[in-house]
Each structure stands twice: as C-alpha cells, then as structure tokens.
N, C-alpha and C positions, 0 to 999 in steps of 0.2 A: 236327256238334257237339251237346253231349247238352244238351236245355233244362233248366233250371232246376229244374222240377219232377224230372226223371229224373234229377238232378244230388241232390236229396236224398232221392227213394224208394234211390237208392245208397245215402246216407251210413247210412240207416235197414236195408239192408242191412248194411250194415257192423255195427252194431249186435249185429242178430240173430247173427250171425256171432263177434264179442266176446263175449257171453253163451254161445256154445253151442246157440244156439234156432234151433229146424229148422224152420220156418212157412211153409207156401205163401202167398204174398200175390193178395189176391181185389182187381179195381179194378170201382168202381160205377160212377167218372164220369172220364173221360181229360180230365184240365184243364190248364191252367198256371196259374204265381204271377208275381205282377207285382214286378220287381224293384224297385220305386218303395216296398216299407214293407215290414219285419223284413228280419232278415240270416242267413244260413243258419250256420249254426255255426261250421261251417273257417273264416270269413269274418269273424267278430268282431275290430271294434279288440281290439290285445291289454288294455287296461284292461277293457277288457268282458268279456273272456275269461278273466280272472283270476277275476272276483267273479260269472261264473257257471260257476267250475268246481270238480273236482274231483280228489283227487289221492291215488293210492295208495300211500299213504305206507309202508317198510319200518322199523318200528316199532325203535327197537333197544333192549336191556336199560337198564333203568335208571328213566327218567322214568315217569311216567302216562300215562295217555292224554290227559290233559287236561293236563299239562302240553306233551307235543306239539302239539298244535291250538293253544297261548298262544304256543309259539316260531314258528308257523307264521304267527298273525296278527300277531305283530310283526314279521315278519321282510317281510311284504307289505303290511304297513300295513292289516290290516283292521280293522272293528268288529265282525264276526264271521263263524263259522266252526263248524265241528262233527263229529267224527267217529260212525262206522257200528260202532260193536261195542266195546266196553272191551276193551282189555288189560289185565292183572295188569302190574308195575312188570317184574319180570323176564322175560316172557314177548317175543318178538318178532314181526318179518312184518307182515303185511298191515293197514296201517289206512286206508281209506277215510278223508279228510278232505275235507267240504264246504267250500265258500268263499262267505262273502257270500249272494247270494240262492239259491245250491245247495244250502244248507242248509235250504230249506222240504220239500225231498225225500228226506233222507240216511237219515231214519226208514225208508224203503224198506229201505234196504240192512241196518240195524241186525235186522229179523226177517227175513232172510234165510240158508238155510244158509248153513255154515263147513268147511275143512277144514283140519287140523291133522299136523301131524308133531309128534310124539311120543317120548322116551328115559323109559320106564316103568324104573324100577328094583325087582329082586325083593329082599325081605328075606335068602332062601335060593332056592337053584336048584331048579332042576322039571325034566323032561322036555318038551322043545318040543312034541312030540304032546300031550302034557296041556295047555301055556299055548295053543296052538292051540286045541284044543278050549271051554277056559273064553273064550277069547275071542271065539269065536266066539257065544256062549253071549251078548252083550251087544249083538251084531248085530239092530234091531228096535226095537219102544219097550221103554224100559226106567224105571223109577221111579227121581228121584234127589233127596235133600233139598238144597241150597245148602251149602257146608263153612261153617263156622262163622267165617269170616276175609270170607265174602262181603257186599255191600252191599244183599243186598236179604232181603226177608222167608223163612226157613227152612223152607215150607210144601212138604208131595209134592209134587212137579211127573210127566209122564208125557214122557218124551223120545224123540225116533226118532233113531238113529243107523244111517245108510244103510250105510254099510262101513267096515270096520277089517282091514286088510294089516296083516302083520306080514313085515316087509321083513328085520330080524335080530335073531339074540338070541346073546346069547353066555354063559348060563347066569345071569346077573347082570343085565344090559340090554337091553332088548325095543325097538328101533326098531318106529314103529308108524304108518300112517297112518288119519287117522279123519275121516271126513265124517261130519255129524251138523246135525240142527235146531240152529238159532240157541238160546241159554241153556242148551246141554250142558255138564256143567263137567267138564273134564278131569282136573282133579286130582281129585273125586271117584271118574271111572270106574278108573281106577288104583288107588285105595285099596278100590275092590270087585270089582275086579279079584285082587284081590291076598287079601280075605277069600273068595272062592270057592276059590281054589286051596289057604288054608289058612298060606299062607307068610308075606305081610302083603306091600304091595306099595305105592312111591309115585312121584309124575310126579317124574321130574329136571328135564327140559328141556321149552320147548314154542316154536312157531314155527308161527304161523297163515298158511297159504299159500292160504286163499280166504277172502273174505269176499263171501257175492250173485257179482254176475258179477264182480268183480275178482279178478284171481287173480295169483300169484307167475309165472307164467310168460309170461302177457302184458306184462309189465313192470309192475314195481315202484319205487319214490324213495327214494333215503336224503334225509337233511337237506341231506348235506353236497354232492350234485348239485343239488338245490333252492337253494340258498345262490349256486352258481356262475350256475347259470341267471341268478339274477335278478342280481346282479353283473356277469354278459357283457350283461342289458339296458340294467342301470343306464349302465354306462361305455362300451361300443361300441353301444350302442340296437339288439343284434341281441336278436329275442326266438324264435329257432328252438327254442334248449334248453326255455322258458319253456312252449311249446306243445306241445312235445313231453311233458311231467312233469305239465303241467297237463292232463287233458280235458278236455271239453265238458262241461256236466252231463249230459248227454242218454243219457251212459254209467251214469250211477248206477239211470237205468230202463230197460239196455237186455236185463234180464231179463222184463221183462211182455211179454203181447199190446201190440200196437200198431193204432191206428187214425190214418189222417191224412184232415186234414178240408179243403175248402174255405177259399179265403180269405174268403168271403162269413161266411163261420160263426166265424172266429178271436178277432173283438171281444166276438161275444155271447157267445161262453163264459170269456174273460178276465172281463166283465163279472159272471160267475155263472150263465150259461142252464146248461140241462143242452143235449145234443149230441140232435139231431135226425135221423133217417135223412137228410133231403135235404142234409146239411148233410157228410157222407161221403163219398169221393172213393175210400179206398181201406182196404183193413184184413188182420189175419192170421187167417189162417183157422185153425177149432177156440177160436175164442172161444165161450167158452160162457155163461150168464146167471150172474152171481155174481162172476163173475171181475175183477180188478183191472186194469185198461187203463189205457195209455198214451194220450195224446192227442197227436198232431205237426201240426205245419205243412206244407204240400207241400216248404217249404224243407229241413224234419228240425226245426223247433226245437220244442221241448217248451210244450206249452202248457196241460196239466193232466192231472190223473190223478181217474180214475173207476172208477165200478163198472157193467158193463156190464147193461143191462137184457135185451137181445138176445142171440142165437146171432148166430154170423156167418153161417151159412144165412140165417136168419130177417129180417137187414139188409138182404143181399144181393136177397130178395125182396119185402120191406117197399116202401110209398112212402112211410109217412110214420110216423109215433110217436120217443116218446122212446129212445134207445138206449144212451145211458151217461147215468147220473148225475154227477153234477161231486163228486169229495171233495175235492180241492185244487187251486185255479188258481194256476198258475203264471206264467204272461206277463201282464204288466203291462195295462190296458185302454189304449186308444192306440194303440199297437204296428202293428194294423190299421185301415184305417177301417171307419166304422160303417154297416155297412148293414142295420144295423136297425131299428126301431124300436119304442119303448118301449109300454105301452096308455095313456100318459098323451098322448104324440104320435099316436097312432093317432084318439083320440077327438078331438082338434084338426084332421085332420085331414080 
C-alpha cells in the first residue's frame, strides 16, 4: 500500500499531467506526513471542498461574467467567489470560477494564456492563399490598442499570439483557432485582420476553450450540471457529481513549478517565513531563480506561492539559505504544528 506521502507526490503528479507540464521530479529528503494534521485534497469534507475549490465553468451567451460568479455564489451559498479572465456578455466557454478561499489564487489564472475558436467574418471574399498568408502575418507579438467598447485604459499594448489554424473558410467565414497572451482582444485582431487584406473584416462568434491550465477538453460545467450536482447533494446527501465539477484549488496552480516541503516547515511559512533549503523534501526540476513556484504539502495541499531564489540544481546542492520568497500564503497558520520558534521564544529560552 502507497504511504501517504507517495499517496500526494501522486496527486501532484496528477497535476503536472492536467496542466500539460513535463518536469522530472528531484527528492532532497524521503519522508512521510503524519496523518494526525492537514487533509490531503481528494479527502476534504465536501463543505471544505466547496470553499476551497474551483470550477470550470462553460460560460454560455448572455450574462457577464460577473453575473455568473453572483449565480454561482447564491446558488452554494457563498460570500465569495471570483473568476480567471472576463468574458464579453455574448462570448462563451471556459470561465475558471474561484470559490471562497480559492479565490486568494485565481489572479494566477486571470494572466495566463488563452485559446480561443473563432468565426472571423470577411466584408468581401479573398483567395484562402492570401487570408492564409495575412494571417499568418499576426502570428508573434503584435501591437493592439483595446476597441473602444473595452473597460480598461486605450493605451499600445505589445501582445504574443503563439498560433492561429485556420481550420475553414468558405469565402465569407474563416473558422480560426488562436492561442495567445492573456489581454489579446480578439475582436480587434479580426478588425486588422481584415484592414491588411484590404476587405474589412469582423469577429462573429467567439468561444474560449483554454484559459491557464483549464481547458475545454479536460471537462468543462454548464450551470445547469452545477444546479443537479448540488440538488442530488442537497436531497439524497450524495456529493459524487459535487466533486466531480468542483476541483480542488490546487488545480488553479497546477501550471507553475512546484516544490513540496516538510511537515516541520508547513506552519512557518503559513505564518510568513520565507522557505529555507532544509525545509525541502522534494521539487521539479528546471526551476530556475525568478520564477514563480508553487508550494505543497507532502499531502499535495497548496500552501503558498513564491518566487524562487534558487535553481533547482543549486537547492538540490545547497544546505542551507533562503530558496523561495513567500508572495502569497495560502494555508491557514494552525493547520500544522509549530515547530518553530519565534526570536522573541528563542531569547527566553
């Protein structure tokens, strides 16, 4: 039988795996976790599980985006909640929606690539060799001002958009798929789109199929499965569908490096420490100084996000110094016990 610790370097597998992230994992120290404090994720009462999760909501025409996140917290009774990326009212697909205390992370996901399906419509028709070629032409970073319907400031922006298929065109309408930096605006790239060619050119349709590592194909939620779920808990107390719609939060970071740390280390950094080499257990390798890391429990449970000081070479050989700065703690202090102690204990002691 797999211990407990092997039980969530899994789930942390699992992870890497959801995102797409290909990382060899490097171990400093072969420990275990004492099953006597925190809960491993799969394992959360389902009340726990709600208000620290998150759910990939498939967005449908109509409402805002922040009107879905108001029906979602009445509909679970929360005090709050938060989604990963605005939709336009009629736009659909993928909306990452925080729950409760998942919401201190969602920012994560909100400047994360996006990829999108697309119905571009031409003013007048082209030769597909030619909308080929100008579309190819946008492939890269490209300069795009906000359209004038947008909520935020009008100012150049510099955008990368990774790739753009052009899947059909039938002289008139361009199916089109487009990965691209987070704050790409689509209806712009259609409307310059369309002045390159000379034609004039505008988005019809749009349907966002990735947002960060959530994607359309891993499963997605309508409202109205969300609705039953909680209904089949409500009235028959089964909460299968509930867990299923809902994941863990631990999915909203399961695009970063990752490092999991001792249980000895878990309260000091709830507390605010920054993360110490002795205090490492295990990590992914090709971490590099700069980079944004994850912090886990040997359990898998998310316990803050940092900025790494260290390579993961350099940890790996390291005894002692600082190796991630703390930007946001996440796990509550408590959770673990404290095997620290403070310089105000220290000098008493």
């Amino acid at each position: 039988m797999a211990s407990l610790a092997e039980k969530g370097l899994e789930f942390l597998r699992r992870l890497d795996e959801y995102a797409g992230v290909k990382r060899k994992w490097l171990v400093r120290v072969m420990e275990e976790t004492s099953p006597d404090y925190g809960t491993p994720p799969w394992e959360r009462p389902i009340e726990q599980h709600i208000r620290m999760g998150v759910i990939p909501v498939d967005k449908p025409p109509g409402p805002t985006s922040h009107e879905v996140v108001a029906w979602i917290k009445r509909m679970l009774g929360l005090s709050k909640a938060g989604h990963g990326g605005t939709l336009d009212p009629k736009v659909t697909g993928m909306l990452p929606v925080a729950l409760e205390e998942a919401t201190k992370i969602i920012g994560l996901v909100v400047h994360t690539g996006k990829a999108y399906v697309c119905v571009m419509q031409l003013h007048s028709p082209v030769p597909e060799e030619e909308l080929r070629r100008v579309v190819s032409m946008f492939v890269g970073r490209i300069y795009q001002r906000p359209p004038l319907r947008s909520s935020v400031k009008r100012s150049l922006r510099v955008k990368t958009i990774h790739r753009i298929d052009l899947l059909e065109y039938t002289g008139k309408y361009a199916l089109m798929i487009v990965e691209c930096e987070a704050g790409t605006y689509m209806r712009k790239l259609c409307h310059d789109i369309g002045l390159i060619l000379g034609v004039g050119a505008h988005m019809r349709e749009l349907r966002r199929i990735r947002s960060g590592p959530f994607s359309e194909d891993k499963g997605i939620v309508r409202l109205q499965e969300l609705s039953e779920a909680l209904y089949r808990w409500k009235t028959e107390g089964k909460d299968d569908l509930l867990r299923k719609y809902i994941l863990p939060m631990e999915y909203a970071v399961s695009h970063l490096p990752k490092i999991v740390i001792r249980d000895t280390a878990v309260d000091a950094i709830a507390h605010g420490a920054h993360l110490a080499v002795p205090g490492i257990a295990a990590l992914h390798e090709g971490i590099r100084k700069g980079d944004m890391v994850a912090v886990f429990t040997l359990k898998g449970e998310l316990v803050a996000i940092g900025k790494a000081e260290m390579s993961s070479e350099e940890i790996m050989k390291a005894r002692k110094g600082i190796a991630v700065r703390m930007r946001r703690v996440i796990m509550k202090p408590g959770v673990y016990p404290k095997y620290w102690r403070s310089k105000k204990q220290e000098s008493k002691a």
